[in-house]
C-alpha positions in Angstrom: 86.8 96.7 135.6 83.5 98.6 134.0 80.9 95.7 133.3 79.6 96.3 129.6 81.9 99.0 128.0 84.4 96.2 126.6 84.1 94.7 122.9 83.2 91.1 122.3 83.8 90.4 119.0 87.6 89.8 119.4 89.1 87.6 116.5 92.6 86.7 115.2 93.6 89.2 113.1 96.8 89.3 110.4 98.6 92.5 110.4 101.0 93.0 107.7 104.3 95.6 107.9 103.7 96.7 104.1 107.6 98.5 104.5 108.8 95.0 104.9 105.6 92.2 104.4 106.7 90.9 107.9 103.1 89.0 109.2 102.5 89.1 112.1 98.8 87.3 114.3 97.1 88.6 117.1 93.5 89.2 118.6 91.5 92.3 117.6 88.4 94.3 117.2 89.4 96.2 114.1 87.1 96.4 110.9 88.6 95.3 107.9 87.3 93.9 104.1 90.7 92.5 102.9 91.8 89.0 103.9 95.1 87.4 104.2 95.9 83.2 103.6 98.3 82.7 106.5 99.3 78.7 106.3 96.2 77.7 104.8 93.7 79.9 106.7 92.2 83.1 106.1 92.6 85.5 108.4 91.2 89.5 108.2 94.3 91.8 106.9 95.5 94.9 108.3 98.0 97.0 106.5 100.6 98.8 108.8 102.9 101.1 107.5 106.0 100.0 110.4 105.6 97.6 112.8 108.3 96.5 115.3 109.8 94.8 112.7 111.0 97.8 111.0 110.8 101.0 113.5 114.4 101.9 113.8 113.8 102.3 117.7 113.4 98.4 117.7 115.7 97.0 114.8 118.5 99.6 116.1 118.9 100.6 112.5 118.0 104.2 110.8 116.1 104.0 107.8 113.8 106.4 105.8 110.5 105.3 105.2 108.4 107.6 103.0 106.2 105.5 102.0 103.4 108.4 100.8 106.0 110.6 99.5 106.1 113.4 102.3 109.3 114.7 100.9 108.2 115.4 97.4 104.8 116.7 98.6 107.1 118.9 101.0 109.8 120.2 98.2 106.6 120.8 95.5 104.6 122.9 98.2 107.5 125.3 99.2 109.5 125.1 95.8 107.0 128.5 94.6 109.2 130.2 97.8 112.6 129.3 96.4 114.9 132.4 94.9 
């Protein structure tokens, strides 16, 4: 392994499925300004819009997520091409 090209600054780091609010903790480098009280500590938050808590290749399930309203956006945009 390359001597020097690897972060330091790894910390525990709560990610957070906003689809479902599943939690979950792990080491990482990512920035982040929000925080998140996780059984009494505070941990830096990252939002995730699915995790494998609620990716339908993992849960087995189908399920829409349009969580920034793609399908709207999509039906205004090409609605001026409709007869």
């Amino acid at each position: 392994m390359k001597k020097g090209i690897h972060p330091e600054n790894y910390r525990m780091v709560a990610f957070k499925d906003m689809s479902n609010g599943d939690v979950f903790l792990t080491k990482s480098t990512a920035d982040t300004k929000e925080t998140l009280d996780v059984e009494g500590v505070e941990y830096p938050l990252i939002k995730l819009e699915i995790s494998r808590t609620s990716h339908p290749f993992y849960t087995g399930k189908s399920k829409l997520i349009d969580a920034a309203g793609r399908i709207d956006k999509f039906k205004n945009k090409y609605a001026k091409f409709k007869k």
